[in-house]
GUMITOR-504352 format. One record per residue (C-alpha): x, y, z; residue in three letters. Coordinates in Angstrom, 2 decimals. Layout:
px=X&py=Y&pz=Z&type=ALA
...
END
This chain:
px=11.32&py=23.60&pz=-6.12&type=UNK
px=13.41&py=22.38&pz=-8.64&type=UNK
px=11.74&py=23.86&pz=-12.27&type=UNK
px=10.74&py=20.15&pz=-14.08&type=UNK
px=9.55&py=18.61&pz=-11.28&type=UNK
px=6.08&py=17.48&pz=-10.22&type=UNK
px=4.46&py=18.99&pz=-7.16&type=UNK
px=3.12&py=15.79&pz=-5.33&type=UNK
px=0.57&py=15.72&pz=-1.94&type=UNK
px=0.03&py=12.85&pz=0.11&type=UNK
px=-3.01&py=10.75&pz=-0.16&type=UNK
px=-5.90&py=11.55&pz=1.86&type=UNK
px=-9.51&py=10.11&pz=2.13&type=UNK
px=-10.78&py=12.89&pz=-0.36&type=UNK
px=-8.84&py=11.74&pz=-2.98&type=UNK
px=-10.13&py=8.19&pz=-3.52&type=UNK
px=-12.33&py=9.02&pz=-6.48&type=UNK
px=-9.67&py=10.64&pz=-8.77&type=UNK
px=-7.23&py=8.24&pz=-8.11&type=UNK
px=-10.17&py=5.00&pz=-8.94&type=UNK
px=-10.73&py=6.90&pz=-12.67&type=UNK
px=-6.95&py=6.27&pz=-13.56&type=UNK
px=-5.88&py=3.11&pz=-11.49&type=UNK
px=-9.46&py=1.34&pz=-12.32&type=UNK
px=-9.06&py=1.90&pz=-15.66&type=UNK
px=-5.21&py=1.20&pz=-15.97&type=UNK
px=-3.84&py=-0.58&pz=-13.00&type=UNK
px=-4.09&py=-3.86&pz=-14.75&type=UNK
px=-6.24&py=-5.41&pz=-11.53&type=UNK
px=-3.34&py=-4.68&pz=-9.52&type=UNK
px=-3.46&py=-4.74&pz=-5.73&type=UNK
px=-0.99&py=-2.34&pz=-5.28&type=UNK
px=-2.91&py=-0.11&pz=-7.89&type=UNK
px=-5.39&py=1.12&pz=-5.79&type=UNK
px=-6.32&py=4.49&pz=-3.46&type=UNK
px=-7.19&py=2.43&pz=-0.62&type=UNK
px=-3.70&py=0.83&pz=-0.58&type=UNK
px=-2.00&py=4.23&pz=-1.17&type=UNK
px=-4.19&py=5.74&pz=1.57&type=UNK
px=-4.21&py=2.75&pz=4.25&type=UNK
px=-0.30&py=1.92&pz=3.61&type=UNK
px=1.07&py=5.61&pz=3.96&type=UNK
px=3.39&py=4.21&pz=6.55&type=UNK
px=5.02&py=1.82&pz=4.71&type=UNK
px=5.54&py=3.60&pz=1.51&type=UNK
px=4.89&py=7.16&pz=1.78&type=UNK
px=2.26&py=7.26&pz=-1.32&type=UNK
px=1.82&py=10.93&pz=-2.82&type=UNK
px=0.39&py=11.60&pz=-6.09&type=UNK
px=0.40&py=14.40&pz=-9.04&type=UNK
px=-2.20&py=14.89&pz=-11.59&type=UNK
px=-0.68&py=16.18&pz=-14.64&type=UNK
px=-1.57&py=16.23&pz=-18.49&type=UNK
px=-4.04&py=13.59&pz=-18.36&type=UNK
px=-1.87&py=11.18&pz=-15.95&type=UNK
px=-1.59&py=9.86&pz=-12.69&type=UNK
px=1.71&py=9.67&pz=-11.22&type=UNK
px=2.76&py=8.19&pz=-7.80&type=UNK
px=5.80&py=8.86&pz=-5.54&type=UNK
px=6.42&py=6.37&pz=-2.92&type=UNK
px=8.55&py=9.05&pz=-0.52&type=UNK
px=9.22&py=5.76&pz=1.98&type=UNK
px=11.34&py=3.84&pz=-0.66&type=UNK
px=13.26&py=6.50&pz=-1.60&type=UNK
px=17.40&py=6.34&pz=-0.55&type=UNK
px=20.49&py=8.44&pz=-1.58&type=UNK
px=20.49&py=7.03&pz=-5.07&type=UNK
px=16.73&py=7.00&pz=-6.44&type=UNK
px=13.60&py=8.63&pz=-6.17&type=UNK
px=10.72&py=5.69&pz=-6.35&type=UNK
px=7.64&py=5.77&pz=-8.14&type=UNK
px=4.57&py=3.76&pz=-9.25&type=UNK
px=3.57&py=3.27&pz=-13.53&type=UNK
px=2.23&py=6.31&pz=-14.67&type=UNK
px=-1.56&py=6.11&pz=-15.01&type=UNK
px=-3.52&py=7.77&pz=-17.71&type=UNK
px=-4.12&py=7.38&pz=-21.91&type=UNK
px=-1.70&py=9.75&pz=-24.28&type=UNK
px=1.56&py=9.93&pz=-24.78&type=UNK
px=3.10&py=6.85&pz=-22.10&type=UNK
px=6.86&py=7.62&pz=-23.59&type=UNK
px=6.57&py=11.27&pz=-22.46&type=UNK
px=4.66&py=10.23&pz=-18.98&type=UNK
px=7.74&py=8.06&pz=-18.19&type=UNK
px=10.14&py=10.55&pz=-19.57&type=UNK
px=8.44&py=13.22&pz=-17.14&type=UNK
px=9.20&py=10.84&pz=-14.14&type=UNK
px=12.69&py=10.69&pz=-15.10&type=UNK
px=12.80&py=14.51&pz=-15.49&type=UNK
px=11.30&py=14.75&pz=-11.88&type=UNK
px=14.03&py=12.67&pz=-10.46&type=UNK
px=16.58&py=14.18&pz=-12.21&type=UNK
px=15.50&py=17.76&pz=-11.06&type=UNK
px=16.05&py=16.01&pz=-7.41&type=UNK
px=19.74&py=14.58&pz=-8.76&type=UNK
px=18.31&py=11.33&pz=-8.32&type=UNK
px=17.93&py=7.99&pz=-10.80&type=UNK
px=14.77&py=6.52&pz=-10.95&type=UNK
px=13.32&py=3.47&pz=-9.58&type=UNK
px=10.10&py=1.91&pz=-10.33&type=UNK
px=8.41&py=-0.29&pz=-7.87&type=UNK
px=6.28&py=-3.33&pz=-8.82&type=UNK
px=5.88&py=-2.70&pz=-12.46&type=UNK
px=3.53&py=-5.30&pz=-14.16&type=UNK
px=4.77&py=-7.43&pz=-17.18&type=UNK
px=3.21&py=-5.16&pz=-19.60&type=UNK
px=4.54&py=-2.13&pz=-18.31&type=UNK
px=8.50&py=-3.28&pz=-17.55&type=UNK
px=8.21&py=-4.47&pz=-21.25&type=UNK
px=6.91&py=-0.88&pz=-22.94&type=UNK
px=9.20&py=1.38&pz=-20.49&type=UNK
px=12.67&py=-1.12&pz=-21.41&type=UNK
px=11.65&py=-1.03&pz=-24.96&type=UNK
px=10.68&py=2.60&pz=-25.13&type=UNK
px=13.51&py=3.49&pz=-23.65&type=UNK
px=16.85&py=1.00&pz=-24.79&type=UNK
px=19.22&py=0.42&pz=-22.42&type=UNK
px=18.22&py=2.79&pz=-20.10&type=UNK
px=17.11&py=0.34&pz=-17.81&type=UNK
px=17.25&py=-2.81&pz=-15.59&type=UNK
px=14.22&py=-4.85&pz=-15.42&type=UNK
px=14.06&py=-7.66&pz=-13.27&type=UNK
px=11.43&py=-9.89&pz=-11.98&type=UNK
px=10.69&py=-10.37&pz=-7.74&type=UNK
px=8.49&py=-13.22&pz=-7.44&type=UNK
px=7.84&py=-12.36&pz=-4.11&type=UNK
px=5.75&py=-9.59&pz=-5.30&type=UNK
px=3.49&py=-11.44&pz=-8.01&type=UNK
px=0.04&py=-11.34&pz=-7.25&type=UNK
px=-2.40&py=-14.13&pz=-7.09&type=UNK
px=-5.33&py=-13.80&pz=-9.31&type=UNK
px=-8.11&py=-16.53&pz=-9.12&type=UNK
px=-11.46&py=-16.69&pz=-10.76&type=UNK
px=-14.13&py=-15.49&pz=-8.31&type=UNK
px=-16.66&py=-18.02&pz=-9.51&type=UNK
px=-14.56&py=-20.85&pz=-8.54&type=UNK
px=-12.63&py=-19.22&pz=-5.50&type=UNK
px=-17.12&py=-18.75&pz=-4.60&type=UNK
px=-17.43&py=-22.54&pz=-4.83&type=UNK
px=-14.09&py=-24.46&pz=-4.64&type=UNK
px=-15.66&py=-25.70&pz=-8.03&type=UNK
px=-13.45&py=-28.58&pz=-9.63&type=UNK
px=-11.39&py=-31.57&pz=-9.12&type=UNK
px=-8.32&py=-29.46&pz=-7.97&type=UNK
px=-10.28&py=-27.61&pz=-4.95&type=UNK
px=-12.02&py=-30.80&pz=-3.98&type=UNK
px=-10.50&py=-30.94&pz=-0.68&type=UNK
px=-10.91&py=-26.85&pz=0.32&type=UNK
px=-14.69&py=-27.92&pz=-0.33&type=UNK
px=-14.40&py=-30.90&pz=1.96&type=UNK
px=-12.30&py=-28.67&pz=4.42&type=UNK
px=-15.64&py=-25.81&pz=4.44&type=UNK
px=-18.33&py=-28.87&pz=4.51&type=UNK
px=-15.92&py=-29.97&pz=7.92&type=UNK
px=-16.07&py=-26.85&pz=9.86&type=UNK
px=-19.61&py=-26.57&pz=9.04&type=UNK
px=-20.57&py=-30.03&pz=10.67&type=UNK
px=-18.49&py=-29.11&pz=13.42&type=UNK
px=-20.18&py=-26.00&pz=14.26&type=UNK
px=-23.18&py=-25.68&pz=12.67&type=UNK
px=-25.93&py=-23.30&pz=13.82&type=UNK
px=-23.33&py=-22.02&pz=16.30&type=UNK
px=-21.54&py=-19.67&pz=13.68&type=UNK
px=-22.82&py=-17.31&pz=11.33&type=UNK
px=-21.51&py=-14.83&pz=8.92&type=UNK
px=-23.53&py=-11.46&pz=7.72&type=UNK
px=-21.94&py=-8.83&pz=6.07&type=UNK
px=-19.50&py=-6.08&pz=8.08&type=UNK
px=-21.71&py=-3.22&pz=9.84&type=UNK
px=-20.88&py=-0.84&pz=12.08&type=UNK
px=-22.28&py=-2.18&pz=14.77&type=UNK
px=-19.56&py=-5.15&pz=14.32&type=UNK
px=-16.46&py=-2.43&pz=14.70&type=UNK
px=-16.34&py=-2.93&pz=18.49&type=UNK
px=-16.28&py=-6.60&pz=18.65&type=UNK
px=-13.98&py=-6.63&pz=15.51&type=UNK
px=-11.74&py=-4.56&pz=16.85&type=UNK
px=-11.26&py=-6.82&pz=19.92&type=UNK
px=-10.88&py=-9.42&pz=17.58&type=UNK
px=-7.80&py=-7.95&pz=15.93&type=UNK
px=-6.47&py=-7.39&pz=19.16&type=UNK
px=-6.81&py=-11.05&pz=19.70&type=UNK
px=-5.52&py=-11.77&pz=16.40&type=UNK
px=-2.36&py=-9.93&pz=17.31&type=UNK
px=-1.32&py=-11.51&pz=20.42&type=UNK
px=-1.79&py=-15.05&pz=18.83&type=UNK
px=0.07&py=-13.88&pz=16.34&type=UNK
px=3.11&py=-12.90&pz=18.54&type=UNK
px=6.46&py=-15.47&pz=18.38&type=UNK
px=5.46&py=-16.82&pz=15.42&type=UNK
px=5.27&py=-13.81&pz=12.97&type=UNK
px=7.52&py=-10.66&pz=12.50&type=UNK
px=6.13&py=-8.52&pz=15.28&type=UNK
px=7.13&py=-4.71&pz=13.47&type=UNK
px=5.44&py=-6.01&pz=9.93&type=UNK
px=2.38&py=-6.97&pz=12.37&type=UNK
px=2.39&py=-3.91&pz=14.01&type=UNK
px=2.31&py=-2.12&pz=10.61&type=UNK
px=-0.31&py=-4.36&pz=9.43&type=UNK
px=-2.24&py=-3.50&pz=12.67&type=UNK
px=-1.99&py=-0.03&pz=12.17&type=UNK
px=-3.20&py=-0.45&pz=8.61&type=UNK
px=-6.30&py=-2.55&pz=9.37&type=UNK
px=-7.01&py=0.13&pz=11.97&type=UNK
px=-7.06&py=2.99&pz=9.44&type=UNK
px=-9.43&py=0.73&pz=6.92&type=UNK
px=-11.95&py=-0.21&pz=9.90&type=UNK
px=-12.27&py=3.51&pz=10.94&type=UNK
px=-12.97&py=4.67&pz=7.54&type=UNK
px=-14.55&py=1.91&pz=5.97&type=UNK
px=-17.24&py=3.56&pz=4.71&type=UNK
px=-15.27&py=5.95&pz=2.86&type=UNK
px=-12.89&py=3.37&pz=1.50&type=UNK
px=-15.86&py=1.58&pz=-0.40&type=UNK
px=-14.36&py=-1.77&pz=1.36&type=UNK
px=-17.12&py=-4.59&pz=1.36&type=UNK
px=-16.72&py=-7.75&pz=4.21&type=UNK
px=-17.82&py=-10.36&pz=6.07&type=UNK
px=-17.08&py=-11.28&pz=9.76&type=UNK
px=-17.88&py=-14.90&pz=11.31&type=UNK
px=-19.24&py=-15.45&pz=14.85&type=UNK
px=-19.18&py=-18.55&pz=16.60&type=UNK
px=-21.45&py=-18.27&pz=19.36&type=UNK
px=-21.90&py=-14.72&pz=19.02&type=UNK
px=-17.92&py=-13.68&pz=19.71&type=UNK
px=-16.07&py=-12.95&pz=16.17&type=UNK
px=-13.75&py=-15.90&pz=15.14&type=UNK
px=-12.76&py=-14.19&pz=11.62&type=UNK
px=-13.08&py=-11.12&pz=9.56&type=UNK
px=-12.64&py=-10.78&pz=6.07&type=UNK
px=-12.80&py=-7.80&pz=3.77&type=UNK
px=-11.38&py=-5.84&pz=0.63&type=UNK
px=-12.58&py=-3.37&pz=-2.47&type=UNK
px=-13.25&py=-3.27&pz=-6.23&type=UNK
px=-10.07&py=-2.55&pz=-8.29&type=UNK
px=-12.56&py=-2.52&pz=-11.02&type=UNK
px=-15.03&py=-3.84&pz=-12.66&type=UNK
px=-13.46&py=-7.36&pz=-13.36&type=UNK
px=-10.92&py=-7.35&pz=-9.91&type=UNK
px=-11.44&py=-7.82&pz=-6.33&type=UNK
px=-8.92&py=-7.13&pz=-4.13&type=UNK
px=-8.61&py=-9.40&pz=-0.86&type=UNK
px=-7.16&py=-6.72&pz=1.13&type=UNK
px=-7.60&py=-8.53&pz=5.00&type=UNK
px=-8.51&py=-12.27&pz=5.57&type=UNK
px=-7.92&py=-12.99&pz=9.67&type=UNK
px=-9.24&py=-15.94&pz=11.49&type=UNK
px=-8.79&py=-17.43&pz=14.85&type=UNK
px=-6.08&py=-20.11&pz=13.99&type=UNK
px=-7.37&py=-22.76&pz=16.85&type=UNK
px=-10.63&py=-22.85&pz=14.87&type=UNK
px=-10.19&py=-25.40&pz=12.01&type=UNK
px=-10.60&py=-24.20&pz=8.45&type=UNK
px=-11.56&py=-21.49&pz=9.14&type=UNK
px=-9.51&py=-19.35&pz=6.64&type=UNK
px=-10.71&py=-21.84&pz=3.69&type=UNK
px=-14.84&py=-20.57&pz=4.81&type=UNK
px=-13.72&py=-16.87&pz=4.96&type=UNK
px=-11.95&py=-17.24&pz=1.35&type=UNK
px=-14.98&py=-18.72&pz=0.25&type=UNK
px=-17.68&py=-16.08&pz=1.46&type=UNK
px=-15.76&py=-13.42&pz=0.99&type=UNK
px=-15.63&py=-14.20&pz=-3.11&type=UNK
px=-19.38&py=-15.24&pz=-2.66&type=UNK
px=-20.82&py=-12.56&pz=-0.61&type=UNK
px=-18.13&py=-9.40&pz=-1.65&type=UNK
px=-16.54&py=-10.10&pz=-5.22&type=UNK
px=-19.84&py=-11.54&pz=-6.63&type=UNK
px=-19.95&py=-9.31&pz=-10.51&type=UNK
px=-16.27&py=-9.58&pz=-10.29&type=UNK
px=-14.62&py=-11.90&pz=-12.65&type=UNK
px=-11.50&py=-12.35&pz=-10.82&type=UNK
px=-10.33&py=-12.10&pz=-6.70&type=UNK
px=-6.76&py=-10.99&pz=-5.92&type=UNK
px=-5.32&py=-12.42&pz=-3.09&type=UNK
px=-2.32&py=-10.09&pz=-2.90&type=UNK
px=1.28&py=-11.04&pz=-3.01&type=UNK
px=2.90&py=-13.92&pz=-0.19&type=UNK
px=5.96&py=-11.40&pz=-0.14&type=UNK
px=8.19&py=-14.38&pz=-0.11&type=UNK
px=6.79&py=-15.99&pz=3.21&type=UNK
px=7.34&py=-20.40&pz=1.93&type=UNK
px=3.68&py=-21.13&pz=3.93&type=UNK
px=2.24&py=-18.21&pz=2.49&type=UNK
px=2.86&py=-18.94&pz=-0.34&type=UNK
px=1.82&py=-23.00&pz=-0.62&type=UNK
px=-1.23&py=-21.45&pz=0.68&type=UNK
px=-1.73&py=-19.56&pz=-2.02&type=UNK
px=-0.80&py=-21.54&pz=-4.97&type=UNK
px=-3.50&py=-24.76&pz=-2.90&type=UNK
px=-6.14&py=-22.11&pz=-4.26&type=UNK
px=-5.33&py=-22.64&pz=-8.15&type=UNK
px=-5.15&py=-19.60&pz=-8.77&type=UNK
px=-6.15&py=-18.47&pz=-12.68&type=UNK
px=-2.73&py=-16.82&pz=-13.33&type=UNK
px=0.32&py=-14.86&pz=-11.75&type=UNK
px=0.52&py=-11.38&pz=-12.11&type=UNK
px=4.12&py=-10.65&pz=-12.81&type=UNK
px=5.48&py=-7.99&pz=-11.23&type=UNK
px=9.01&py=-6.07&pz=-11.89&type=UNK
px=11.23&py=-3.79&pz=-9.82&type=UNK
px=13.08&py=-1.39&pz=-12.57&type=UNK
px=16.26&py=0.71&pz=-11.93&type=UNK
px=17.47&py=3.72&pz=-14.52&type=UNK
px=21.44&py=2.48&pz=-15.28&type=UNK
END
């Protein structure tokens, strides 16, 4: 191994807790800055990490090409100069440039300035997450979300006693695991079918370790079969991360009731809910912005020259 480079392991279920004390603290409420993303989305980026000198760095091993090794922000307090400086020593012990993947505002700004014209920062709007206030997202409070409420009161005088939502137990896995399956096949023709698959594969990992993955959710039965699921984790303190949010699309509004449960019955003491990125999908994304969300978090792909 080359003699200034990191040593990094893949993440596993064991290492959830060390990786929470540096990306809870410093992620910046970040979706992607989480160890249940890193450990649930190992097949689509290959997420290893490296504890070193009070930091927290992240190799994404997937994204990687001829040209650059790709990592996440260092996390950790100290020196941040010399953290980013040891990523570029760590790629350069490979013979690689460096790439950083979905850099926040913040950090783009102190690594371009810490380092002049070293680098090229630019923004991918596709990747900018959606950050709404939980205590409105809870009640579709104000003029703006009037008709999401109207849209909830709807399904609810359509179905009434017939559906109910309680929180995710293991005794729900079964059922929601049919569900997914169900989920999948309605989704087929009208969605890319390998993203889906990935995304199957993904919510497969989170359901069979949920426990372990501190996720928190709700699923909604309509005459006792499940109709919708919807689940995600702490970030921190202040951010909930929306990590899964699938309903049967023949049910009306049904996605606008599990947005609003989830923040009620699985963000509540969170300030904010993160509904994730629309990765540049237009419907997605009109979706998203209907919600009113609080602010954009930027995000920034950056290159070394």
């Amino acid at each position: 191994m080359p003699e200034d480079s990191l040593t990094f392991d893949p993440v596993g279920l064991a290492d959830y807790d060390r990786i929470y004390r540096y990306t809870s603290v410093y992620g910046e409420g970040s979706c992607q800055h989480s160890p249940v993303s890193m450990y649930s989305l190992s097949e689509k980026y290959g997420d290893s990490v490296c504890e070193r000198g009070g930091f927290l760095y992240t190799f994404r091993s997937r994204m990687c090409d001829d040209t650059y090794r790709v990592y996440l922000a260092p996390f950790g307090g100290g020196d941040l100069k010399a953290a980013y400086q040891t990523i570029l020593d760590d790629a350069a012990a490979h013979d690689k440039k460096v790439k950083f993947h979905t850099l926040t505002e913040s950090a783009a700004g102190f690594l371009t300035s810490a380092f002049p014209d070293r680098f090229l920062a630019a923004e991918n709007r596709d990747l900018a997450e959606y950050i709404c206030r939980t205590q409105s997202t809870a009640a579709f409070a104000g003029g703006q979300l009037q008709r999401r409420r109207r849209e909830v009161h709807t399904f609810w005088h359509l179905y009434g006693d017939r559906a109910s939502i309680h929180s995710i137990t293991p005794e729900d896995m079964d059922d929601i695991l049919d569900f997914k399956q169900r989920w999948l096949s309605m989704s087929e023709g009208s969605h890319d079918m390998a993203a889906l698959k990935i995304e199957s594969r993904m919510i497969d990992r989170q359901l069979e370790h949920f426990d372990e993955l501190k996720l928190t959710g709700i699923v909604l039965r309509i005459d006792g079969r499940v109709e919708g699921i919807s689940y995600g984790t702490r970030l921190n303190d202040r951010y909930f991360d929306g990590l899964v949010e699938k309903g049967n699309r023949s049910v009306p509004h049904i996605a606008k009731v599990l947005r609003m449960e989830s923040a009620k019955q699985c963000a509540g003491g969170c300030e904010y809910f993160n509904m994730e990125e629309d990765v540049g999908v237009p419907g997605l994304r009109t979706v998203k912005m209907s919600y009113c969300p609080e602010y954009l978090l930027r995000k920034f792909i950056v290159i070394e020259r």
